[in-house]
C-alpha positions as CSV (number, residue, x, y, z in Angstrom):
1,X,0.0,0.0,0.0
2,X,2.6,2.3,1.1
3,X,4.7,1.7,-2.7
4,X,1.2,3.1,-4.5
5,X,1.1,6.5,-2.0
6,X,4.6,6.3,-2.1
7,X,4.5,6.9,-6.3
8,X,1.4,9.0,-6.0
9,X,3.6,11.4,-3.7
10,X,7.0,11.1,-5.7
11,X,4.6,12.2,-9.1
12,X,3.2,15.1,-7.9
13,X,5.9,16.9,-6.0
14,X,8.3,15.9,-8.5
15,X,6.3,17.6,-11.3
16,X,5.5,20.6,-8.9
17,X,9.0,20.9,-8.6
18,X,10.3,20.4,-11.9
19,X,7.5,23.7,-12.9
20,X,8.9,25.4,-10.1
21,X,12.6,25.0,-11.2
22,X,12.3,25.7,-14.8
23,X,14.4,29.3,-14.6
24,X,16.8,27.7,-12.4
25,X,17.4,25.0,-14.6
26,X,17.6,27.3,-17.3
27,X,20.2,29.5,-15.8
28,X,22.5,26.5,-14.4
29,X,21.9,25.4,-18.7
30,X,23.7,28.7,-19.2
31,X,26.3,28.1,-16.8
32,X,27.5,25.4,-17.5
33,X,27.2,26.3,-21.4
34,X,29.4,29.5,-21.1
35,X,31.8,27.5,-19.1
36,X,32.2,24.5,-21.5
37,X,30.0,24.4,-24.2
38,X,27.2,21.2,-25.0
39,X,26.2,19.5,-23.7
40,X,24.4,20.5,-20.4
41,X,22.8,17.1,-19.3
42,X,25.0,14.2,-18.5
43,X,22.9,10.5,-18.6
44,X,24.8,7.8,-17.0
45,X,23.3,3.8,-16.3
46,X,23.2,2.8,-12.9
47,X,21.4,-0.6,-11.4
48,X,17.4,0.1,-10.5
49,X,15.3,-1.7,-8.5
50,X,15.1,-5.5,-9.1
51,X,18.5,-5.3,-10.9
52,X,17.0,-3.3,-14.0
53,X,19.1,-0.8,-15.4
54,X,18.1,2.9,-16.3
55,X,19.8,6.1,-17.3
56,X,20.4,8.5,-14.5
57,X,20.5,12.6,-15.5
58,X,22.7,15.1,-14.2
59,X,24.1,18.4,-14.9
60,X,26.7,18.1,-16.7
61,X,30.0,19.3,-14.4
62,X,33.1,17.4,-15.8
63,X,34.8,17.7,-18.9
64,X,33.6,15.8,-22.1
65,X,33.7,12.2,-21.9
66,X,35.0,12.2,-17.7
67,X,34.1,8.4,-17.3
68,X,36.7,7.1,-20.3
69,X,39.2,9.5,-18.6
70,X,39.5,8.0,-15.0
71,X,37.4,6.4,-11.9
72,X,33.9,6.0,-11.6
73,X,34.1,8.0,-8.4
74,X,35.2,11.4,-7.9
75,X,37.0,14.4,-5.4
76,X,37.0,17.6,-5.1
77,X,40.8,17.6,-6.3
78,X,39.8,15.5,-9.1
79,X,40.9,17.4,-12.8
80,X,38.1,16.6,-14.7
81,X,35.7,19.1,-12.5
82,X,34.7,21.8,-14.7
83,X,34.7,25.5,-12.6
84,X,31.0,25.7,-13.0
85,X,30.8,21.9,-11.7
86,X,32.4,22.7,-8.4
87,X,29.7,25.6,-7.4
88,X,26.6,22.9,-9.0
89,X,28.4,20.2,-7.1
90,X,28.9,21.7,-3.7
91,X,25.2,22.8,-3.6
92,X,24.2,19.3,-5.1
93,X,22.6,20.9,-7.5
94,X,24.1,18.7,-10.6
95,X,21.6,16.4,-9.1
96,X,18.2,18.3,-9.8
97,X,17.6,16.7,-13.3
98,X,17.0,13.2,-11.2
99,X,13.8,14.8,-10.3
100,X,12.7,13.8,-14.0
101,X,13.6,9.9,-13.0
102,X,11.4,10.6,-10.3
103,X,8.8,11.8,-12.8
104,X,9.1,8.8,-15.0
105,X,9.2,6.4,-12.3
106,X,13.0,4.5,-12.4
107,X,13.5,6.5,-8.8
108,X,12.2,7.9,-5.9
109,X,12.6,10.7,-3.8
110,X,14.1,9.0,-1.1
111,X,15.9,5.9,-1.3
112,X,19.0,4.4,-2.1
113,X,21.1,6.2,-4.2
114,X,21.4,4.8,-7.2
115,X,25.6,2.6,-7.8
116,X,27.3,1.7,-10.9
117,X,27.7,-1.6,-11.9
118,X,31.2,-2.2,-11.0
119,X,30.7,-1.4,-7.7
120,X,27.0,-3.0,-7.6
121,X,28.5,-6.5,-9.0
122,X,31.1,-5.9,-6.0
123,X,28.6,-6.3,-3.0
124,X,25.5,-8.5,-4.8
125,X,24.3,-9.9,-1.7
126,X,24.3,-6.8,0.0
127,X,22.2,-5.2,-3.4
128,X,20.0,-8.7,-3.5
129,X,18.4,-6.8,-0.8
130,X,18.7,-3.0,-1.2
131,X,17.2,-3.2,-4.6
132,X,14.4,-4.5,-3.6
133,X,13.3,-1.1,-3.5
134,X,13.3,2.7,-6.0
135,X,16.9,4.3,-5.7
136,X,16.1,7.5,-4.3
137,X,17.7,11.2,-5.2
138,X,18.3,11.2,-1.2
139,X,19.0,8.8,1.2
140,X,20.7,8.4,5.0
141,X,24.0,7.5,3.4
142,X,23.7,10.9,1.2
143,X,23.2,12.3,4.7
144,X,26.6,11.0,6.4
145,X,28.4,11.4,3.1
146,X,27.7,14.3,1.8
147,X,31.6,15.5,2.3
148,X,32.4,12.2,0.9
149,X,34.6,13.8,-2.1
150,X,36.4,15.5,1.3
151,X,37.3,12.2,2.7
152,X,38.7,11.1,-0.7
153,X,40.9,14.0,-1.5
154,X,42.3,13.1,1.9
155,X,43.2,9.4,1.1
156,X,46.0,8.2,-0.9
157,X,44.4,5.3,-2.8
158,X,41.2,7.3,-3.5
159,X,39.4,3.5,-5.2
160,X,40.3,1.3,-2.1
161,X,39.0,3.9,0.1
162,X,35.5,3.6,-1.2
163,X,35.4,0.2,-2.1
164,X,36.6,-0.9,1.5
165,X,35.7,2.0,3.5
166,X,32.9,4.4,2.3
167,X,30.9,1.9,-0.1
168,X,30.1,-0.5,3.0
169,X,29.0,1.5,5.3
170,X,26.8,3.3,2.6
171,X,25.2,0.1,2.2
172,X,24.5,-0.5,6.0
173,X,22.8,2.6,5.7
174,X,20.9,1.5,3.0
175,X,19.8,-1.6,4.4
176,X,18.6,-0.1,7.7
177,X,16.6,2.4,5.5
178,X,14.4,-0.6,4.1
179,X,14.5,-1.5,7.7
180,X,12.7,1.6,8.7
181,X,10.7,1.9,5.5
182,X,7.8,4.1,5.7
183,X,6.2,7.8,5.2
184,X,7.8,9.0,8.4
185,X,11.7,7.8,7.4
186,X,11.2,9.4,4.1
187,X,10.0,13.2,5.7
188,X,12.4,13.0,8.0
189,X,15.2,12.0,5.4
190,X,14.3,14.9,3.4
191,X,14.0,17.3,6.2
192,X,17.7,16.1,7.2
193,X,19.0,16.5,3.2
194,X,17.5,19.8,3.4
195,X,19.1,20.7,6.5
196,X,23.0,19.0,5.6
197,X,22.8,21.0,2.0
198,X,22.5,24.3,3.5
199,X,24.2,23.7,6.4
């Protein structure tokens, strides 16, 4: 019962947002244009729920062609962050265009973010369970990690760190989310994202 008000809630404020957003979208467009040209969206496939596979948008904030040109992950001392990507990145707001997965139904508000399939086929057990469920734009691991690009400029094998460190405790975070899964874990997730990005 909960997935069907669940959709019926992700639908409308998703839309209401997307209307709402429309000059703010247009301006980050011409941002990120007079910075670096076209394109402006980025579309990248990560794992969905029940292992299905779907295109995730962003703003676009790294050069042309950034996944042939290093890791999967990223820091804030990585190279291939464009100038206008650093502002849209440290505001999050390179993730707003997710709010049309939302709309079309391959995510949710809240819920797991959304892995690539490296890391995915790394930990299958663990995503036998978590993707059970939507990936979400917001979740309590995007809450604990939302310096997480700190924490890798600081290490010195930038991959092992996340595989070993970050990516396993994200997904004990995930799995205590489906734990906890109702109406009033999602309003206070997104009260908390609120909160962490302006904070």
């Amino acid at each position: 019962m909960y997935n069907f008000f669940k959709r019926l809630i992700d639908f409308i404020l998703s839309l209401l947002a997307i209307i709402v957003l429309i000059p703010i979208f247009f301006l980050i467009s011409l941002f990120i244009t007079l910075d670096d040209g076209f394109p402006v969206f980025y579309a990248q496939e990560r794992m969905g729920r029940n292992w299905k596979r779907f295109k995730i948008f962003k703003f676009r904030t790294m050069v042309k062609d950034a996944d042939k040109k290093g890791l999967g992950i990223t820091s804030e001392d990585d190279s291939r962050i464009l100038k206008s990507g650093k502002v849209l990145r440290k505001f999050k707001l390179d993730e707003l265009p997710q709010l049309f997965n939302v709309l079309i139904g391959n995510m949710s508000l809240v819920g797991p973010r959304p892995e690539l399939d490296y890391y995915v086929n790394m930990f299958k057990k663990e995503y036998d369970i978590i993707l059970t469920i939507k990936p979400g734009l917001t979740d309590y691991a995007s809450i604990e990690y939302r310096d997480e690009s700190v924490i890798l400029d600081n290490s010195s094998n930038k991959e092992k760190t996340y595989v070993e460190k970050i990516l396993p405790e994200k997904l004990a975070l995930n799995k205590k989310y489906i734990e906890d899964y109702n109406f009033f874990t999602d309003i206070k997730i997104l009260i908390y994202t609120i909160i962490a990005i302006f904070k």
